[in-house]
TISE-607093 format. One record per atom (N, C-alpha, C): residue in one letter; residue number from 1; x negated, y, z negated. Coordinates in Angstrom, 1 decimal. Example, Ala and Ser with C-alpha at 12.3 -4.5 7.8 and 13.67 -1.06 7.14 Angstrom:
// TISE-607093
+------+-----+--------+--------+--------+
: rest :  nr :   east :  north :     up :
+------+-----+--------+--------+--------+
:    A :   1 :  -13.2 :   -5.7 :   -7.8 :
:    A :   1 :  -12.3 :   -4.5 :   -7.8 :
:    A :   1 :  -13.2 :   -3.3 :   -7.8 :
:    S :   2 :  -12.8 :   -2.2 :   -7.1 :
:    S :   2 :  -13.7 :   -1.1 :   -7.1 :
:    S :   2 :  -12.9 :    0.0 :   -7.9 :
+------+-----+--------+--------+--------+
// end
This chain:
// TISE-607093
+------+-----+--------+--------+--------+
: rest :  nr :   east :  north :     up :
+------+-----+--------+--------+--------+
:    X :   1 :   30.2 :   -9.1 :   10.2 :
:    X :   1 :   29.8 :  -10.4 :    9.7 :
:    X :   1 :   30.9 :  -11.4 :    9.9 :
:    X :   2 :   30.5 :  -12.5 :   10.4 :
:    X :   2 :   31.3 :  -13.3 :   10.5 :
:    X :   2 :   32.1 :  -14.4 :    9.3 :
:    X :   3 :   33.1 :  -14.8 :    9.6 :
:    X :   3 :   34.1 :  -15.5 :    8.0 :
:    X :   3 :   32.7 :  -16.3 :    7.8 :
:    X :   4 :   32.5 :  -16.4 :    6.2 :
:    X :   4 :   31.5 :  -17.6 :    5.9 :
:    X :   4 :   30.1 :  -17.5 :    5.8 :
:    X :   5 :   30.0 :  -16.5 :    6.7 :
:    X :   5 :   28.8 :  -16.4 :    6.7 :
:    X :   5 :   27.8 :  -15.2 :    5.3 :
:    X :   6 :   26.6 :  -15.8 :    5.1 :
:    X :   6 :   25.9 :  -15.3 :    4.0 :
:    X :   6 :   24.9 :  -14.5 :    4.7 :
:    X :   7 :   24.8 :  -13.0 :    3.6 :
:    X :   7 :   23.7 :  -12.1 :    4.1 :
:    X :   7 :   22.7 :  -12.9 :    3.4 :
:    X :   8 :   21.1 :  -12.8 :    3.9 :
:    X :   8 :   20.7 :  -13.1 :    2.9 :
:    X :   8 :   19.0 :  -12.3 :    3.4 :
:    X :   9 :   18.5 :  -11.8 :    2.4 :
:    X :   9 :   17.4 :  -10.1 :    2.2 :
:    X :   9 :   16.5 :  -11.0 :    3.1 :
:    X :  10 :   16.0 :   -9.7 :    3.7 :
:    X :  10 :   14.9 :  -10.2 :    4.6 :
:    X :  10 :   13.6 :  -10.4 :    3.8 :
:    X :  11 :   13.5 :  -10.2 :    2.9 :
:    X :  11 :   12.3 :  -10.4 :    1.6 :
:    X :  11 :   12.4 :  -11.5 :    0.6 :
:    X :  12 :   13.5 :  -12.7 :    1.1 :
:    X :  12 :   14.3 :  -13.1 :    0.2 :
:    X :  12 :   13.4 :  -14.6 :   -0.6 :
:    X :  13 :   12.2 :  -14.9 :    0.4 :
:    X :  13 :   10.9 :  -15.9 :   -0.3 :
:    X :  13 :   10.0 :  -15.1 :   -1.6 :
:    X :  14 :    9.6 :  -13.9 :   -0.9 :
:    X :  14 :    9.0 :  -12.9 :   -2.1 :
:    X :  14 :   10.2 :  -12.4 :   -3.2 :
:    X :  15 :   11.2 :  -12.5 :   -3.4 :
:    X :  15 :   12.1 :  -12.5 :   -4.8 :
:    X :  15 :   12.2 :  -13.8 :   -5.4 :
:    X :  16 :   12.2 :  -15.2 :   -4.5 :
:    X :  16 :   12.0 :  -16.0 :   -5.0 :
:    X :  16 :   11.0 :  -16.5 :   -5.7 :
:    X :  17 :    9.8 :  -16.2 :   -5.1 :
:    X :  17 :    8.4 :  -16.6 :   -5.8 :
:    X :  17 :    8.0 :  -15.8 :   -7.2 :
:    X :  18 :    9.0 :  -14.0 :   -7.0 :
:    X :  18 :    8.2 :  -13.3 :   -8.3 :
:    X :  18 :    9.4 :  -13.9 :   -9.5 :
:    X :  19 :   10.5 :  -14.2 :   -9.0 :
:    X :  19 :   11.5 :  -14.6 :  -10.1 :
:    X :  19 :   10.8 :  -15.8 :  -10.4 :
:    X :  20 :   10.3 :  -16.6 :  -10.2 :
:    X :  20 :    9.5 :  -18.4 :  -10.5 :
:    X :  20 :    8.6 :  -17.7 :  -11.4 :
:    X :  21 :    8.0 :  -17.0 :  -10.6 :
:    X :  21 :    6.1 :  -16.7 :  -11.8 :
:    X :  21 :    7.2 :  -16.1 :  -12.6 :
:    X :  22 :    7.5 :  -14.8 :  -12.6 :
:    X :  22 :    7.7 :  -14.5 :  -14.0 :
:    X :  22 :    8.3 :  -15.4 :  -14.9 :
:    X :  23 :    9.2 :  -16.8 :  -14.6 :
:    X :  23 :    9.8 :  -17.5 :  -15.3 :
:    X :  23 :    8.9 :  -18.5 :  -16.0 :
:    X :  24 :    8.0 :  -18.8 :  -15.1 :
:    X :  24 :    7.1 :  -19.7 :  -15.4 :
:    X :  24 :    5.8 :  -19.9 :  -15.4 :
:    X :  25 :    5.9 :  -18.4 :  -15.9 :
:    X :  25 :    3.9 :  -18.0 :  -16.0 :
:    X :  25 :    2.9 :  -19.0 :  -16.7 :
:    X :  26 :    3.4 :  -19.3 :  -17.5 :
:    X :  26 :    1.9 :  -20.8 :  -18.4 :
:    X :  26 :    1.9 :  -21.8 :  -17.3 :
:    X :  27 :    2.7 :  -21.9 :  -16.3 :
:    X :  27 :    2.3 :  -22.7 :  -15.8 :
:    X :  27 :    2.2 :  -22.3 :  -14.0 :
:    X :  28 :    2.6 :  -21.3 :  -13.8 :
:    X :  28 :    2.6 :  -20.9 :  -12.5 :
:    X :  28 :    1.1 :  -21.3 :  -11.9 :
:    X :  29 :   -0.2 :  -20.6 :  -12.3 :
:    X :  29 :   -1.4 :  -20.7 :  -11.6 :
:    X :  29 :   -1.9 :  -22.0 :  -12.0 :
:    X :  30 :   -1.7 :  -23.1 :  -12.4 :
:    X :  30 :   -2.1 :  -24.4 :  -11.8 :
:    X :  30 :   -1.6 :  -25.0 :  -11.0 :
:    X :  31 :    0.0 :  -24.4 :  -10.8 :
:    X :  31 :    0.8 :  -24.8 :   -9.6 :
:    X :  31 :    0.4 :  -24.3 :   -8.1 :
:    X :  32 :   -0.1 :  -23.2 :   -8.3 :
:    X :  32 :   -0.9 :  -22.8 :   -6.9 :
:    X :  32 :   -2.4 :  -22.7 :   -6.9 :
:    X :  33 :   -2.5 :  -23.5 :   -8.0 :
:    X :  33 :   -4.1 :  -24.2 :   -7.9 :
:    X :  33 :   -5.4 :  -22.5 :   -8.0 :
:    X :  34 :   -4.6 :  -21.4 :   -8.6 :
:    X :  34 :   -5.7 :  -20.5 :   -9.2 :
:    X :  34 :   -6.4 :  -20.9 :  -10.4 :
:    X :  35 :   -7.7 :  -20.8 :  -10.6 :
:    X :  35 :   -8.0 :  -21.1 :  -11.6 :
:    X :  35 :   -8.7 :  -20.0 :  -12.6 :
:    X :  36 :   -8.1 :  -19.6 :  -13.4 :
:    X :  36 :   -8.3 :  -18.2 :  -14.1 :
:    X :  36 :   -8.3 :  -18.4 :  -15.9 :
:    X :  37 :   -8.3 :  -17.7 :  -16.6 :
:    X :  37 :   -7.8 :  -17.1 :  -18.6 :
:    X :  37 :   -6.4 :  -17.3 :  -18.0 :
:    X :  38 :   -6.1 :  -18.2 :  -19.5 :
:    X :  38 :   -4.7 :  -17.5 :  -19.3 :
:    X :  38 :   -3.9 :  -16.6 :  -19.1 :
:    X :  39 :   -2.5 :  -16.7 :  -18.8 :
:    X :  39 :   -1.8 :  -15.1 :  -18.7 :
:    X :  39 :   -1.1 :  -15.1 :  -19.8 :
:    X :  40 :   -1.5 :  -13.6 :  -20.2 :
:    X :  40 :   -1.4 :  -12.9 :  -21.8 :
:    X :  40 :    0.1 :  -12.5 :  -21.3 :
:    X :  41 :    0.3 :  -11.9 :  -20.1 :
:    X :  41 :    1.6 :  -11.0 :  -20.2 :
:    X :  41 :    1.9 :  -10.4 :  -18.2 :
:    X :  42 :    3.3 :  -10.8 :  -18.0 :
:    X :  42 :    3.4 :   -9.9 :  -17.0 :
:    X :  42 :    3.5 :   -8.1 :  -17.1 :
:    X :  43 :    2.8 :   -8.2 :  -16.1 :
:    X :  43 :    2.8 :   -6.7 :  -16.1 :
:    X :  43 :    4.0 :   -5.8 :  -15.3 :
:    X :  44 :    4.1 :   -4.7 :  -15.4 :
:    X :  44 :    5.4 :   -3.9 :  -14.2 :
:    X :  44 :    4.3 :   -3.3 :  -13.3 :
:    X :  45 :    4.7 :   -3.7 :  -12.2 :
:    X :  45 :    4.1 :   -3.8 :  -10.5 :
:    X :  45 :    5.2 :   -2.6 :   -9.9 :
:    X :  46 :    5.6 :   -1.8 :  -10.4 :
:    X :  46 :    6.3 :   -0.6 :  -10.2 :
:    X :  46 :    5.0 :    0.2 :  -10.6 :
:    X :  47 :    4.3 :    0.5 :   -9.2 :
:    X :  47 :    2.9 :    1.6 :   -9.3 :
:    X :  47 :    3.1 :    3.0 :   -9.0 :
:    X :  48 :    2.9 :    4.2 :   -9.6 :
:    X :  48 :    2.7 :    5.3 :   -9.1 :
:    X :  48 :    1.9 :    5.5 :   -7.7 :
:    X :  49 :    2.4 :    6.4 :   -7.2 :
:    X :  49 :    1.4 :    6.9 :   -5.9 :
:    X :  49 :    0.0 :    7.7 :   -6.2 :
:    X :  50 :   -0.9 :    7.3 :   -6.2 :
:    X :  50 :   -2.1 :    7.8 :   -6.8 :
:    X :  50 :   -2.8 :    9.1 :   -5.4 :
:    X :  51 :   -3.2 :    9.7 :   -6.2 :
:    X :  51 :   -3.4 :   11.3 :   -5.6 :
:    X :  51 :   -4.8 :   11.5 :   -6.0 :
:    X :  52 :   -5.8 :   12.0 :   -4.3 :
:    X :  52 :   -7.2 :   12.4 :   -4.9 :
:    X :  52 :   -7.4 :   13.5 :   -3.9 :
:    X :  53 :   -7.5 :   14.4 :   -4.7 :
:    X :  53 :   -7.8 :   15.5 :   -3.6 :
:    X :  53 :   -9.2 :   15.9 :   -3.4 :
:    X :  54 :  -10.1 :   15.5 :   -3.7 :
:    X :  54 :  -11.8 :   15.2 :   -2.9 :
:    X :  54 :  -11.6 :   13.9 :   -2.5 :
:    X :  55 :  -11.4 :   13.9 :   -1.3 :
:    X :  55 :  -11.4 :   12.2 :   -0.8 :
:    X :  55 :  -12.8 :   12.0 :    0.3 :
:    X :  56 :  -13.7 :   12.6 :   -0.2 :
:    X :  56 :  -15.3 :   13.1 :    0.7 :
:    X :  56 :  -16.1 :   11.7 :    0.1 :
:    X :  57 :  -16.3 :   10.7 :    0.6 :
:    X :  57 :  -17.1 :    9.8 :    0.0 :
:    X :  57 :  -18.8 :   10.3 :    0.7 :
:    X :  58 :  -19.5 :    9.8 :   -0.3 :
:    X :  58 :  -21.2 :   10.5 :    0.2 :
:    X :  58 :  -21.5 :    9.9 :    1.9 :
:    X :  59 :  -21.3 :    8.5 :    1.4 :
:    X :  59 :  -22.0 :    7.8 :    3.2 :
:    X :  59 :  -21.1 :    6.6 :    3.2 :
:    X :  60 :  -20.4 :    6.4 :    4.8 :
:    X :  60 :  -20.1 :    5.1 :    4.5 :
:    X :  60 :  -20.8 :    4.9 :    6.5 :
:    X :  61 :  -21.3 :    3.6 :    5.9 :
:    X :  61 :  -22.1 :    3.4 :    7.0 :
:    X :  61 :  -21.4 :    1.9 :    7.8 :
:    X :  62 :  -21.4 :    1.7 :    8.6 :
:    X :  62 :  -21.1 :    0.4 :    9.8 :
:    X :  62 :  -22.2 :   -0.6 :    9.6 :
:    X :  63 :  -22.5 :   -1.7 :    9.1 :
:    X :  63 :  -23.4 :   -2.8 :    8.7 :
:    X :  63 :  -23.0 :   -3.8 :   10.5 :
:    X :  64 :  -24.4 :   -4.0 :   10.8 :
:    X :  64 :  -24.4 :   -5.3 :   11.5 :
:    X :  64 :  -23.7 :   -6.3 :   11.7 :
:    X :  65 :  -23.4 :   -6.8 :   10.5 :
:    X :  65 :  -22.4 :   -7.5 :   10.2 :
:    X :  65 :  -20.8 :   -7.1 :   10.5 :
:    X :  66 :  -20.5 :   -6.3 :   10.5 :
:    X :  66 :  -19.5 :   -6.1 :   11.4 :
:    X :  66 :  -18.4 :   -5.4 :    9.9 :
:    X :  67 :  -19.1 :   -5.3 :    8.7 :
:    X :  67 :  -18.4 :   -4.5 :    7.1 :
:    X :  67 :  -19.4 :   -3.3 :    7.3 :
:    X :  68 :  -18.8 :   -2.6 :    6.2 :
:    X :  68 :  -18.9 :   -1.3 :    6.1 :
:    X :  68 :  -19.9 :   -1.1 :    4.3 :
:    X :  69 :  -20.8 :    0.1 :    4.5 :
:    X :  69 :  -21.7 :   -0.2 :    3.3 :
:    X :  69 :  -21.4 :    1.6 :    2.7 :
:    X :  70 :  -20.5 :    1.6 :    1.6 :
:    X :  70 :  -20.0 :    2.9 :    0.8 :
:    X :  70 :  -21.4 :    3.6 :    0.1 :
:    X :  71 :  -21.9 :    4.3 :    0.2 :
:    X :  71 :  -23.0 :    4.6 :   -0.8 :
:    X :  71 :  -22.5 :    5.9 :   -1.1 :
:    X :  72 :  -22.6 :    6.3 :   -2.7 :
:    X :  72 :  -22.8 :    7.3 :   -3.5 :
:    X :  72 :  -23.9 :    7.7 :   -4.2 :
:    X :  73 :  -24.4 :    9.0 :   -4.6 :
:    X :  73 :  -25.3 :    9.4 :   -6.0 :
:    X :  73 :  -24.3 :   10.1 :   -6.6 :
:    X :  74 :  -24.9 :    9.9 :   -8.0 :
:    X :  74 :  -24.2 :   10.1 :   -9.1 :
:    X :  74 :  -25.7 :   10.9 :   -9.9 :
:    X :  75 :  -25.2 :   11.8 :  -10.6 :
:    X :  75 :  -26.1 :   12.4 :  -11.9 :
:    X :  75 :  -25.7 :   11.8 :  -12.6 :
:    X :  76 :  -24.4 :   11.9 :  -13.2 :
:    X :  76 :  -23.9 :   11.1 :  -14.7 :
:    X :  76 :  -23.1 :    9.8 :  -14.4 :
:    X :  77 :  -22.9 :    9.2 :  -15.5 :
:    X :  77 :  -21.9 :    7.7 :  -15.5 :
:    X :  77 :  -20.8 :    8.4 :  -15.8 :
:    X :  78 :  -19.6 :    7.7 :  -15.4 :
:    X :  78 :  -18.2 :    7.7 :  -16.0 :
:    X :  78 :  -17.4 :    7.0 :  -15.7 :
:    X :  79 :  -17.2 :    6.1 :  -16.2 :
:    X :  79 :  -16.1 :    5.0 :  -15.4 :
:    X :  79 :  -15.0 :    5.5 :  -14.5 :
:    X :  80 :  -14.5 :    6.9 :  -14.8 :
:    X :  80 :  -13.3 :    7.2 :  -13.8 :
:    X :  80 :  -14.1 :    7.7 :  -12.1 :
:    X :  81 :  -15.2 :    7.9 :  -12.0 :
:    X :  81 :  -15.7 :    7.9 :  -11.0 :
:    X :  81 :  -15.9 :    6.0 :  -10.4 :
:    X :  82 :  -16.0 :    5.8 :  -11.0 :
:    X :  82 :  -16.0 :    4.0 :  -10.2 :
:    X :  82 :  -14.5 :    3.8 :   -9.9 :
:    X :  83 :  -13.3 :    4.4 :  -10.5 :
:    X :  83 :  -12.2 :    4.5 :   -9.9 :
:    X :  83 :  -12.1 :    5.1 :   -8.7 :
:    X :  84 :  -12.3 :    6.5 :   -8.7 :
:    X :  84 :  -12.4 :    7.5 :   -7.8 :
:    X :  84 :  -12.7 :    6.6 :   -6.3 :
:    X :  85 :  -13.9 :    5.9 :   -6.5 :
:    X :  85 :  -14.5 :    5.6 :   -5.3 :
:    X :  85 :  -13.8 :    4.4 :   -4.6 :
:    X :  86 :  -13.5 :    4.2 :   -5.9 :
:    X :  86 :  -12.6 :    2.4 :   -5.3 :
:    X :  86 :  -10.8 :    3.0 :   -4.7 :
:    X :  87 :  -10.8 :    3.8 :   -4.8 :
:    X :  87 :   -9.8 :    4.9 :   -4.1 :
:    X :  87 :  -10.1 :    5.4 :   -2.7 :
:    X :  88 :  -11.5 :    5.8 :   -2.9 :
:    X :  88 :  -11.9 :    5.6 :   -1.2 :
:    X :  88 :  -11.7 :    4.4 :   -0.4 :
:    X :  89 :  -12.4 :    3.6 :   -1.2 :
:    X :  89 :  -12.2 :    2.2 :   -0.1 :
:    X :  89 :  -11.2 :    2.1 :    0.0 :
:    X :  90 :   -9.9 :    2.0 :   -0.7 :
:    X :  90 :   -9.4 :    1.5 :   -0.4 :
:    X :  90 :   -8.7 :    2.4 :    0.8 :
:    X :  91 :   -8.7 :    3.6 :    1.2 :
:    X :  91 :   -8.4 :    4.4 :    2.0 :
:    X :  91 :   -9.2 :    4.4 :    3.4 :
:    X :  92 :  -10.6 :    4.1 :    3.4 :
:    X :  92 :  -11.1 :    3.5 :    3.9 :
:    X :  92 :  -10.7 :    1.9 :    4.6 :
:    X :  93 :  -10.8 :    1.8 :    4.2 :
:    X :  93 :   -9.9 :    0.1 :    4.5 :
:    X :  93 :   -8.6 :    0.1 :    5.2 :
:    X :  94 :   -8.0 :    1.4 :    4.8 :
:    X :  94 :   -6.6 :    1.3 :    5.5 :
:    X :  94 :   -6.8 :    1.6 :    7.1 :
:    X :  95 :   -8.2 :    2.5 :    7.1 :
:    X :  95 :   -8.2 :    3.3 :    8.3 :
:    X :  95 :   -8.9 :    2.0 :    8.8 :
:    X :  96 :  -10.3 :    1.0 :    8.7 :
:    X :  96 :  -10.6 :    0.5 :    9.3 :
:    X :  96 :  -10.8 :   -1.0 :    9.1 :
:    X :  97 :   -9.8 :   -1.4 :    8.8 :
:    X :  97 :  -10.1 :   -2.5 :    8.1 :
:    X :  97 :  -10.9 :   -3.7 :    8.0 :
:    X :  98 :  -12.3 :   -3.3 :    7.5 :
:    X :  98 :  -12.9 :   -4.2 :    7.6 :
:    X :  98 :  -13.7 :   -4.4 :    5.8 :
:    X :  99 :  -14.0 :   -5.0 :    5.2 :
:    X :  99 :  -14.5 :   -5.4 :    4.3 :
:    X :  99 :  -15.6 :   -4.2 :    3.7 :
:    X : 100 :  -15.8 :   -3.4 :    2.7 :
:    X : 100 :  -16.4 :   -2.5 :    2.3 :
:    X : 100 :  -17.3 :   -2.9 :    0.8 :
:    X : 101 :  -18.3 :   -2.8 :    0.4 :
:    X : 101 :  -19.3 :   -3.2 :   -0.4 :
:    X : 101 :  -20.0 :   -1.1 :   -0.6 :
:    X : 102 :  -20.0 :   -1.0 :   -2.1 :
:    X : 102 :  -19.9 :    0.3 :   -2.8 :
:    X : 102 :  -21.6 :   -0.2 :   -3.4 :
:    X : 103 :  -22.3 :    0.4 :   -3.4 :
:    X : 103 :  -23.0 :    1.0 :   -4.0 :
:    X : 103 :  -23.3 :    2.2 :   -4.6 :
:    X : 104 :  -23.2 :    2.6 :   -6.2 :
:    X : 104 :  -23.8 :    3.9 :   -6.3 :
:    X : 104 :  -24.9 :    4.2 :   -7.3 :
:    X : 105 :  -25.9 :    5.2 :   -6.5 :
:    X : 105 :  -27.3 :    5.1 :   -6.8 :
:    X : 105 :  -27.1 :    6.7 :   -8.1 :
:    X : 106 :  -27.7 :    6.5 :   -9.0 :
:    X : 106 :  -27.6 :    7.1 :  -10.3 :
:    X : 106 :  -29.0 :    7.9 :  -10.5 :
:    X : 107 :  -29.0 :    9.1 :  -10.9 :
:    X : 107 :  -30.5 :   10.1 :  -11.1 :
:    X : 107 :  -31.1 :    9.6 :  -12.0 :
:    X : 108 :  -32.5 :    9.6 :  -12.2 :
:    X : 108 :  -33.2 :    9.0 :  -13.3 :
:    X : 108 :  -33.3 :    9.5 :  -15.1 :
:    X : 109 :  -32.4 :   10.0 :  -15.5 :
:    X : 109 :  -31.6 :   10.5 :  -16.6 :
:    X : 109 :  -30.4 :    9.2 :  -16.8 :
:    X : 110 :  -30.0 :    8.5 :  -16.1 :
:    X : 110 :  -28.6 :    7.9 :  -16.4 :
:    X : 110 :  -28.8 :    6.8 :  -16.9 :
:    X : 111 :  -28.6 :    6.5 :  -18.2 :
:    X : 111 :  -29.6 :    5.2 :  -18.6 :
:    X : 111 :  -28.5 :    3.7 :  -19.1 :
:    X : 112 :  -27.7 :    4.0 :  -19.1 :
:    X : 112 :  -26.5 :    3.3 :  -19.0 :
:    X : 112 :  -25.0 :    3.4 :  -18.4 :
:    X : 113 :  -25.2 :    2.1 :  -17.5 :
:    X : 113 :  -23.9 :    2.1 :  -16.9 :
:    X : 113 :  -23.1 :    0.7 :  -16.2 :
:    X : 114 :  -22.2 :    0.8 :  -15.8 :
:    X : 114 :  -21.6 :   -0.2 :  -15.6 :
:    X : 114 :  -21.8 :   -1.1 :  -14.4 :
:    X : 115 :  -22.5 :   -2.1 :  -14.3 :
:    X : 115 :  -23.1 :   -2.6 :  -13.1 :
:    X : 115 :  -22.2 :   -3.0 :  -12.1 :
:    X : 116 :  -20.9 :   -3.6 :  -12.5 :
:    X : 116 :  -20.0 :   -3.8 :  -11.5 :
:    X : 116 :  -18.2 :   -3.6 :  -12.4 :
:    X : 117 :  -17.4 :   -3.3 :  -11.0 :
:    X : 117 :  -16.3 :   -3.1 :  -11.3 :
:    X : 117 :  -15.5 :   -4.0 :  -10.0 :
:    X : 118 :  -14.9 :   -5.4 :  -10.3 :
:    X : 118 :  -14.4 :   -5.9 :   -9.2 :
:    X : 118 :  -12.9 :   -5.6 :   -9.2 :
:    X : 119 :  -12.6 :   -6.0 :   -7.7 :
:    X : 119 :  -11.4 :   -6.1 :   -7.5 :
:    X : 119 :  -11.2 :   -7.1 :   -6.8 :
:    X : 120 :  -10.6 :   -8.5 :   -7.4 :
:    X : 120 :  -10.1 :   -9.5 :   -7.0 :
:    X : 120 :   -9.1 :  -10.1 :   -6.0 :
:    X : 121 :   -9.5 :  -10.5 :   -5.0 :
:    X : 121 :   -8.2 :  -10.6 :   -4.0 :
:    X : 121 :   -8.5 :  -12.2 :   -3.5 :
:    X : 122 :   -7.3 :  -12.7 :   -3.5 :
:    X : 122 :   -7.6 :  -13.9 :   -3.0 :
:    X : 122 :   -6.4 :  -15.0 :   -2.1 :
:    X : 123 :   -6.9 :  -15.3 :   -1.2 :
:    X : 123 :   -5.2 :  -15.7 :   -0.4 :
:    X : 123 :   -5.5 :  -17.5 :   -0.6 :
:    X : 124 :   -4.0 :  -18.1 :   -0.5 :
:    X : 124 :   -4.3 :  -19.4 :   -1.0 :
:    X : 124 :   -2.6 :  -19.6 :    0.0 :
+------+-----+--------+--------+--------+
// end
């Protein structure tokens, strides 16, 4: 390194931006113009490595459109199965990245369940 000269992290916009939001959460998402509920609380974005060892989704099929269409049956409801699956896609997605849409079709016994489970992504 030369006299004077500064290192400075090759990540060093993304430390700036998470040190701003967390400093200035009430007002961070009108400054980048999201419009959402307030924020109750930052959360720790330190995630475990998540591990599924049936990673067999029932059908995922190639749409015209140029996305991919996930289909499951299910006998019973369980919310951690709507996890499960959204664990496919996203594994899915790694392999092909193209936009994926889940449907899962339920036996005629299953009389309540959760119609959707999103996952919000949005670039600005």
């Amino acid at each position: 390194m030369m006299s004077g000269q500064t290192d400075i992290a090759y990540n060093n916009y993304d430390i700036i931006f998470r040190n701003m939001t967390a400093q200035f959460k009430e007002k961070v998402l009108d400054f980048y113009g999201i419009h959402t509920a307030p924020i109750v609380r930052v959360e720790a974005v330190d995630l475990p490595t998540i591990a599924v060892n049936d990673r067999r989704m029932d059908f995922l099929f190639l749409l015209a459109d140029d996305t991919y269409l996930h289909l499951e049956f299910q006998t019973t409801f369980d919310e951690k199965d709507l996890d499960r699956f959204l664990q496919y896609d996203v594994s899915a997605y790694e392999r092909y990245k193209k936009p994926i849409k889940t449907v899962v079709i339920y036996g005629s016994n299953v009389e309540k369940v959760l119609e959707q489970k999103k996952l919000w992504l949005r670039s600005i």
